[in-house]
C-alpha positions in Angstrom: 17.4 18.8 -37.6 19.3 21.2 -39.4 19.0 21.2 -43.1 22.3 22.2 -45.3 22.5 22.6 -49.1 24.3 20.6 -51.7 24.7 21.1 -55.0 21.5 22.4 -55.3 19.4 20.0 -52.7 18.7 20.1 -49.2 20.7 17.3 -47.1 19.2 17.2 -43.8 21.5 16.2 -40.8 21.3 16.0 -37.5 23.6 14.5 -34.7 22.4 10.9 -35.6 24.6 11.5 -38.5 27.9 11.6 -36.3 31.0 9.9 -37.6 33.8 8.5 -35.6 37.0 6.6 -36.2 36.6 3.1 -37.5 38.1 1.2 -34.3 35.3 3.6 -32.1 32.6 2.6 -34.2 33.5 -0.9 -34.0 33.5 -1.1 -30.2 30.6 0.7 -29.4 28.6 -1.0 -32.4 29.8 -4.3 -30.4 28.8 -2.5 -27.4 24.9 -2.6 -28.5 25.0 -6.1 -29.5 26.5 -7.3 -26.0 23.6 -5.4 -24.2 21.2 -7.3 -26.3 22.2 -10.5 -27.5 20.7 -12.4 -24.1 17.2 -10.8 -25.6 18.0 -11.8 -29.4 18.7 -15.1 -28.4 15.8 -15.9 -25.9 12.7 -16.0 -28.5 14.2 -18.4 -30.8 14.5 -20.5 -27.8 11.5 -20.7 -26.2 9.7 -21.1 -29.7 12.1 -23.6 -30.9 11.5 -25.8 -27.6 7.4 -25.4 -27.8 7.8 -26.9 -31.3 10.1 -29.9 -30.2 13.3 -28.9 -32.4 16.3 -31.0 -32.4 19.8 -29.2 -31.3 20.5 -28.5 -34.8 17.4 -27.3 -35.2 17.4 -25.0 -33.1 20.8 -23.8 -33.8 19.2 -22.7 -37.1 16.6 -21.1 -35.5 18.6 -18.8 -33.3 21.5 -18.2 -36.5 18.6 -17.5 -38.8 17.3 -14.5 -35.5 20.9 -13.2 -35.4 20.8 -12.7 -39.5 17.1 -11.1 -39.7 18.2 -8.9 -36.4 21.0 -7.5 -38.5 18.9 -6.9 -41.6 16.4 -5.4 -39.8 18.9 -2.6 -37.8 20.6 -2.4 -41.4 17.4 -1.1 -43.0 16.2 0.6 -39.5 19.6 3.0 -39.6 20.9 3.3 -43.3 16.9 2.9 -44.9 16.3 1.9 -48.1 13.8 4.8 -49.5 10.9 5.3 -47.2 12.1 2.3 -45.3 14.1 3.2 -42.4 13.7 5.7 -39.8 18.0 6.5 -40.0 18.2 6.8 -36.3 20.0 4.7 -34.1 18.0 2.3 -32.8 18.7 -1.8 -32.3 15.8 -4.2 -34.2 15.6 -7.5 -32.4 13.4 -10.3 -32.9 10.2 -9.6 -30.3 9.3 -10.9 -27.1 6.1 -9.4 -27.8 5.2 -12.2 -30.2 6.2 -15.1 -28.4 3.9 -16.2 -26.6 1.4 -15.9 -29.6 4.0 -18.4 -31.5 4.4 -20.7 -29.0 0.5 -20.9 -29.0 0.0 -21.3 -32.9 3.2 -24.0 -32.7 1.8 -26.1 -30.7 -1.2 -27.1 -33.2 -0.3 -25.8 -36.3 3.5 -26.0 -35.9 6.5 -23.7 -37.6 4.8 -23.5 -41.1 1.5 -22.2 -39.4 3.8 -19.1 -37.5 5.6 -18.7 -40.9 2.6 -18.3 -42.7 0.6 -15.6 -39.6 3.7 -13.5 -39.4 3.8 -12.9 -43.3 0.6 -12.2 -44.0 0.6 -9.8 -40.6 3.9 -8.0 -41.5 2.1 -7.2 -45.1 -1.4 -5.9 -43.0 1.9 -3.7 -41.1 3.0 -2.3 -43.7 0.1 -1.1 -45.5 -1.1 0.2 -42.0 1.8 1.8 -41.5 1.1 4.7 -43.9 -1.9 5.5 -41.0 -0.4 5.1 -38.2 -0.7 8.8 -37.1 -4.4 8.1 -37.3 -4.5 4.9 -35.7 -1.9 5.5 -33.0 -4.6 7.3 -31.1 -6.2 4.6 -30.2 -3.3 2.7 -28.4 -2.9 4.6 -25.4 -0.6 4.0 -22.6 -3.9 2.1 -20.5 -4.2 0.1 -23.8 -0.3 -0.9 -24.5 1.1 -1.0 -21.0 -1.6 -3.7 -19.6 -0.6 -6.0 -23.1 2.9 -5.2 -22.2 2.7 -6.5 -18.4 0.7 -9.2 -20.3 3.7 -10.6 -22.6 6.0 -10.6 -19.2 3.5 -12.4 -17.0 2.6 -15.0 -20.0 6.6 -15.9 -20.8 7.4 -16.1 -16.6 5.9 -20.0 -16.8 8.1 -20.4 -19.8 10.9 -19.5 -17.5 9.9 -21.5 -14.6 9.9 -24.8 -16.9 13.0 -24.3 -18.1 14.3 -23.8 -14.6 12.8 -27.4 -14.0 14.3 -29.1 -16.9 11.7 -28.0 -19.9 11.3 -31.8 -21.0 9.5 -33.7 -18.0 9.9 -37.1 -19.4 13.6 -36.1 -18.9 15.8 -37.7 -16.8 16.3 -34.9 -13.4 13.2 -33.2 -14.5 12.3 -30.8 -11.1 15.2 -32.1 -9.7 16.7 -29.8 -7.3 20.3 -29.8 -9.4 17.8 -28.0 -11.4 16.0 -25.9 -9.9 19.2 -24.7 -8.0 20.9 -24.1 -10.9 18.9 -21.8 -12.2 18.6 -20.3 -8.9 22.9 -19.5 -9.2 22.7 -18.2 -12.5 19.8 -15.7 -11.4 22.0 -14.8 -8.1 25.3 -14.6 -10.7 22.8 -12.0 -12.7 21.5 -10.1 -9.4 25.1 -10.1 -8.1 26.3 -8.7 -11.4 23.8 -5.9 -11.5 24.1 -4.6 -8.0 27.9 -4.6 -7.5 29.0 -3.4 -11.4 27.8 -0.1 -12.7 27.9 0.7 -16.3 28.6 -1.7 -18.9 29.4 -4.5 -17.1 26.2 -4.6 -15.6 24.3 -4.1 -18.6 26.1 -7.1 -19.8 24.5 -8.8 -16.3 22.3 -11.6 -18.5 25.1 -12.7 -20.7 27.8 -12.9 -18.2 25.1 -15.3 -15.9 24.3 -17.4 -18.7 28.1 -18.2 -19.2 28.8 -18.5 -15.6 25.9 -20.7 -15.2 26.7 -22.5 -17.8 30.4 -23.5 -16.7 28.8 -24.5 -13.7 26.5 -26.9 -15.1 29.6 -28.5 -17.2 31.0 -29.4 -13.5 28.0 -30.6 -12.9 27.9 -32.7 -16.2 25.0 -30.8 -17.3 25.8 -29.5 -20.7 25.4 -31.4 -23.8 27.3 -29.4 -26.6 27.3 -32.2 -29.5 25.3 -30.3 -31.6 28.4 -28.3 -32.3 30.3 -30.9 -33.8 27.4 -31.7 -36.5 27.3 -27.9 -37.4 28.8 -26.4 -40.0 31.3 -23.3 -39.0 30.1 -21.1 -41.7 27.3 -21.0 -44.0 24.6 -19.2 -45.5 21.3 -18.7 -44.4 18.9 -21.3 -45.5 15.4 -20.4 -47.3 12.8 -21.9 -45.7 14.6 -24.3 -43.7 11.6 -25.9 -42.1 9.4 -25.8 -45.2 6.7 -23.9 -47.0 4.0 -21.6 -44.6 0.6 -22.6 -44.4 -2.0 -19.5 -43.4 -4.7 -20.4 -41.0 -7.2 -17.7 -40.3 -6.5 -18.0 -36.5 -3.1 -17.8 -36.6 -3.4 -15.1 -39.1 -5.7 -13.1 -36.6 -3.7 -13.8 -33.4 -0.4 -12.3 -35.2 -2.1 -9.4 -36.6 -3.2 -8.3 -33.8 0.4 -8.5 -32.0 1.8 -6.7 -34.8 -0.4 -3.9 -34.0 1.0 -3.9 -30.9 4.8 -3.9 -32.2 3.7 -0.9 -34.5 2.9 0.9 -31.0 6.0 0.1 -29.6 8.2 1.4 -32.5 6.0 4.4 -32.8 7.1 5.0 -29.0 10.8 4.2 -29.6 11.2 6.1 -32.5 9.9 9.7 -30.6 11.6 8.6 -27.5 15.5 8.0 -29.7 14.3 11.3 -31.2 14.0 13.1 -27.7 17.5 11.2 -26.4 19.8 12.2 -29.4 17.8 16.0 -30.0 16.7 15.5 -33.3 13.6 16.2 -35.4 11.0 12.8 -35.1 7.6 13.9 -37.6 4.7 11.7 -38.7 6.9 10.4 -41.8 9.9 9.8 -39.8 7.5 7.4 -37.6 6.3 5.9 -40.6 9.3 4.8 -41.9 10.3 3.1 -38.6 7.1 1.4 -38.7 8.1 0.0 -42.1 11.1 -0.8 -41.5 10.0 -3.2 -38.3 7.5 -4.7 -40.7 9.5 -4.9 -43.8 11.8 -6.9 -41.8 8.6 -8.9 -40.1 7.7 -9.8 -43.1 10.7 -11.3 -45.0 12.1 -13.0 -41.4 10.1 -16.4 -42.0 11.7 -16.8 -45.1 15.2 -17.7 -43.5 13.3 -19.1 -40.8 12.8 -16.3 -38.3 10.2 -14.3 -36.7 8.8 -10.4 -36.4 11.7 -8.0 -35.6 10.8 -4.6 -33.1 13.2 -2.2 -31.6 14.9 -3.3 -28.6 14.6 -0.7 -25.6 17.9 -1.4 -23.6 19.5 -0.2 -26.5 17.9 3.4 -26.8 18.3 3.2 -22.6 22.2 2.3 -24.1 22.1 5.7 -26.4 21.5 7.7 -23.2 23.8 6.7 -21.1 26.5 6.8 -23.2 25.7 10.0 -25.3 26.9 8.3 -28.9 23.7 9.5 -31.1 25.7 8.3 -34.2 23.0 5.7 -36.2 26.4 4.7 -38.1 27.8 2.8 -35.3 24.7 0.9 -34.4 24.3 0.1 -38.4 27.8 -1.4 -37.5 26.2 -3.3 -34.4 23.9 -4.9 -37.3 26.5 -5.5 -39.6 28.2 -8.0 -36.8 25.0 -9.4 -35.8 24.8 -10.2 -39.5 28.2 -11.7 -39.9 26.9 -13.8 -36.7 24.1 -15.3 -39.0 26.7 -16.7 -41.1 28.4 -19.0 -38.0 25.7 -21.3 -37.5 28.5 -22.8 -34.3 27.4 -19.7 -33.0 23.8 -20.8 -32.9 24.8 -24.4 -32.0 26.8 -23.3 -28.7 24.0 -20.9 -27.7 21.6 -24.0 -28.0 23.5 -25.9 -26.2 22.7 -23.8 -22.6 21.7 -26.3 -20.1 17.1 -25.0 -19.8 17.8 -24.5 -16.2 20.2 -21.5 -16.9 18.4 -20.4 -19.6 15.5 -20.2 -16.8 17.5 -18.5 -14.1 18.5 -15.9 -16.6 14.4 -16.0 -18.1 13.4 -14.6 -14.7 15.1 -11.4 -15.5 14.7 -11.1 -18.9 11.1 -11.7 -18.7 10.3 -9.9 -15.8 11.7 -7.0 -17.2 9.2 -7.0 -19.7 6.7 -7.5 -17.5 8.0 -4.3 -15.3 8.2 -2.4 -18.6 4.2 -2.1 -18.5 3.8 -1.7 -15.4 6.2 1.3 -15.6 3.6 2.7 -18.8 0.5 1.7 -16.6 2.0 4.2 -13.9 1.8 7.5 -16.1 -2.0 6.1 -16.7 -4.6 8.5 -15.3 -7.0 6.2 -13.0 -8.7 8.7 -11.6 -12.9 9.6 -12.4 -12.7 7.3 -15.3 -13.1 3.3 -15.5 -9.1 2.7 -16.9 -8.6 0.5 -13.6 -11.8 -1.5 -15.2 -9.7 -1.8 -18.2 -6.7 -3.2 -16.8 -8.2 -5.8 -14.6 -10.4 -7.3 -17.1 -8.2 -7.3 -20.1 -5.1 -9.0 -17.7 -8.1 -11.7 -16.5 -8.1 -12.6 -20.1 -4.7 -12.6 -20.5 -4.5 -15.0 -17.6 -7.0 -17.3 -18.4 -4.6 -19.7 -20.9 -2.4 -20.1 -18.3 -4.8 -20.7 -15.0 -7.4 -22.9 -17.0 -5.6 -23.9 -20.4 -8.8 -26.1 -21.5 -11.1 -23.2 -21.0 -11.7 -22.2 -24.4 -11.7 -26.0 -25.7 -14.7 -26.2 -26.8 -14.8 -23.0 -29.2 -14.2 -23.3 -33.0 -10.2 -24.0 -33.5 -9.9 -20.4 -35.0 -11.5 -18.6 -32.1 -9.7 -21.0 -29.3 -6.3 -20.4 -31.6 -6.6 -16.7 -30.6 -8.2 -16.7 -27.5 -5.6 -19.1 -26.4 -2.9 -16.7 -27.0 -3.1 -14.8 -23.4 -1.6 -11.8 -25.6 -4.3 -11.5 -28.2 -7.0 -12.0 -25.6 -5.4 -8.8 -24.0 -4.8 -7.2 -26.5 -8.6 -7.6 -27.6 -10.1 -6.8 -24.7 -8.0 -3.6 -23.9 -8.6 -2.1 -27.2 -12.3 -2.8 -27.1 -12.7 -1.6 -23.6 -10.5 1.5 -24.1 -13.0 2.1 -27.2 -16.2 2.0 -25.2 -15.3 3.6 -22.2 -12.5 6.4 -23.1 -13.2 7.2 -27.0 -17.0 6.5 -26.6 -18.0 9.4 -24.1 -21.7 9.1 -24.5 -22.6 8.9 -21.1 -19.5 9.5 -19.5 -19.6 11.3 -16.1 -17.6 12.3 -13.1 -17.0 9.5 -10.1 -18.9 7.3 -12.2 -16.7 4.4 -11.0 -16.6 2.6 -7.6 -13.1 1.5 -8.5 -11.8 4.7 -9.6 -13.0 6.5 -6.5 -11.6 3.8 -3.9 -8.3 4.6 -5.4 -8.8 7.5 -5.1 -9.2 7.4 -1.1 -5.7 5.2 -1.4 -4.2 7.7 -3.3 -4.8 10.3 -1.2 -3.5 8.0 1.7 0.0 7.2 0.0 0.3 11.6 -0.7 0.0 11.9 3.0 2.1 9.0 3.5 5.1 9.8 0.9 5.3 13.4 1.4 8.1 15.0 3.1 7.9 16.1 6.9 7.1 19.8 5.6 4.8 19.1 3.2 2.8 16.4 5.3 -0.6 17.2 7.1 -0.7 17.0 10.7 -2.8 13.8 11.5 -5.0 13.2 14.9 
């Protein structure tokens, strides 16, 4: 960053401080919110349809995410004192939470997600001030095993909305169904492989549109919802009524947020690599409270914990525009979409079955996001593979045995039951006792690590070029 006086005081700029003409950064502000707005949209669904909402319901719910996702890249770009890393990055709400809401909604309902994510983004930011200290202890075997996690645990999420979501619904697993979500998800594959460059990164929204024109031959839409919602309005406070905190919940969500802290702290160096400019401990910091600032306020018009979203910094480096400005002006329009709650109705109004075919890729992509971290994980002379199996085999268990942990206390079953927090638990516990805790630690001490080892050595000889492989028999 290179630091310039004014009158006096140091003004520090840097090429995320890049200007351009106001019809420029219009377009490529719309640009960012194009690329994500399939991901925006997504977790106010699938939460809104665990907890039964009405259309109009869920209208609010996904108006309410569009308002609290511009708030949140307002604050993340401009800042607001030491809120705000001012660097361009997209806030969206999280998939990483989703499947911990869906889990708290189903017993203790809207109020009892309300109340976990407030008292979490609070834990945030007052962590936040340590997260060079803690950050150590989140590792790449730690956060890419919970990220493969959230994929794998929204993919049934996907699958029933591909069947209908409701099955005391009429055409529930019907083939119409299923096949419909199987055109959309072609539409998207179709999309991606023949279109380079934006159009493909705009794969997810044009399949849900094409999918869902397809389901209105069909006579599978139902858009009345739009007729009983208001065209503009402002953003409701507490729409769906007070919080309530239950210890449970309250744990569950903290412990996601922990894992949203990790993922901004990665974002934030990564934008700071992309655009060339300087990323320190206080620069991270401020991201941090800026995601939980954000987090925190989001129940209040009815939405949940906001993170950065990675297609946009993958946006930043394929286009080369650093300039924070024009994604604070991709906030601003997400923004002005919170106040068109028709917006919210029409996008609640996707037939399930599209919304599944398009949930395939969406969620999948997540759950290929940790696989990608787990691959720069070292596995060798050391018990990381140890890790990863038995923090995913908790992760799995809600969703092979979903009674298993029935007969625990409510509180413990509330978290456990959450295939993310069960993870998450087990990862950073494990990780703990076997990496930071070396008492005992020894070479080849593992009968996992060294059979991958043989593997390893198999797919070097295998993979290597003609000149560089070993002359075998």
């Amino acid at each position: 960053m290179f630091g310039v006086k004014l009158q006096g005081r140091e003004r520090h700029t840097g090429p995320e401080d890049e200007r351009y003409s106001v019809g420029k950064t219009i377009a490529y502000g719309a640009q960012h919110i194009l690329t994500m707005y399939g991901g925006v949209i997504a977790p106010p669904l699938i939460v809104g349809g665990a907890a039964g909402l009405s259309g109009p319901d869920m209208a609010l719910l996904v108006t309410a995410g569009l308002f609290v996702s511009g708030v949140a890249t307002l604050l993340q770009t401009l800042g607001l004192g030491p809120v705000g890393s001012k660097l361009p990055i997209v806030q969206g709400i999280s998939f990483a939470t989703v499947s911990t809401m869906v889990t708290i909604s189903h017993t203790g309902g809207l109020r009892s997600v309300y109340g976990a994510i407030i008292v979490a983004g609070l834990i945030g930011l007052v962590l936040s001030t340590f997260v060079a200290k803690l950050i150590r202890y989140f590792p790449a075997v730690v956060t890419g095993t919970i990220i493969t996690m959230i994929g794998l645990s929204l993919l049934p999420v996907a699958f029933t909305w591909a069947l209908g979501n409701d099955s005391h619904h009429a055409g529930y697993g019907s083939m119409s169904n299923i096949g419909l979500a199987g055109i959309t998800l072609l539409i998207i594959l179709v999309v991606s492989r023949l279109f380079q460059g934006a159009i493909s990164r705009l794969s997810i929204l044009i399949g849900l549109i094409a999918g869902t024109a397809i389901a209105a031959l069909m006579g599978k839409t139902d858009f009345s919802a739009v007729g009983q919602t208001k065209v503009i309005a402002l953003p409701s406070i507490l729409p769906f009524g007070s919080p309530t905190y239950d210890i449970g919940a309250i744990v569950s969500m903290t412990i996601v947020v922990l894992v949203i802290m990790t993922e901004t702290v990665a974002d934030v160096i990564t934008i700071g690599e992309i655009i060339e400019t300087k990323v320190d401990t206080r620069r991270v910091a401020a991201g941090i409270r800026a995601d939980m600032a954000a987090s925190t306020v989001a129940p209040l018009f009815g939405s949940f914990p906001c993170s950065a979203f990675a297609q946009n910094i993958g946006l930043v480096a394929l286009t080369g525009i650093k300039s924070r400005f024009v994604v604070a002006t991709g906030g601003g329009i997400l923004l002005l979409l919170g106040f068109f709650p028709i917006f919210g109705a029409v996008v609640a109004g996707i037939p399930y079955p599209v919304l599944g075919g398009a949930g395939v890729v969406l969620f999948g992509t997540v759950a290929a996001s940790g696989i990608r971290s787990l691959a720069r994980v070292q596995f060798h002379d050391n018990l990381n593979m140890v890790i990863v199996a038995v923090a995913m085999a908790f992760g799995l268990i809600p969703i092979a045995a979903p009674t298993f942990w029935d007969a625990f206390p409510q509180w413990f079953a509330t978290i456990m039951n959450a295939g993310i927090t069960g993870t998450a638990i087990a990862a950073i516990l494990l990780n703990l006792l076997f990496n930071e805790l070396r008492i005992g630690n020894r070479s080849g001490a593992s009968v996992f690590a060294a059979a991958d080892d043989e593997r390893d050595r198999l797919d070097e000889s295998t993979n290597s070029t003609p000149e560089q492989s070993p002359r075998l028999g």
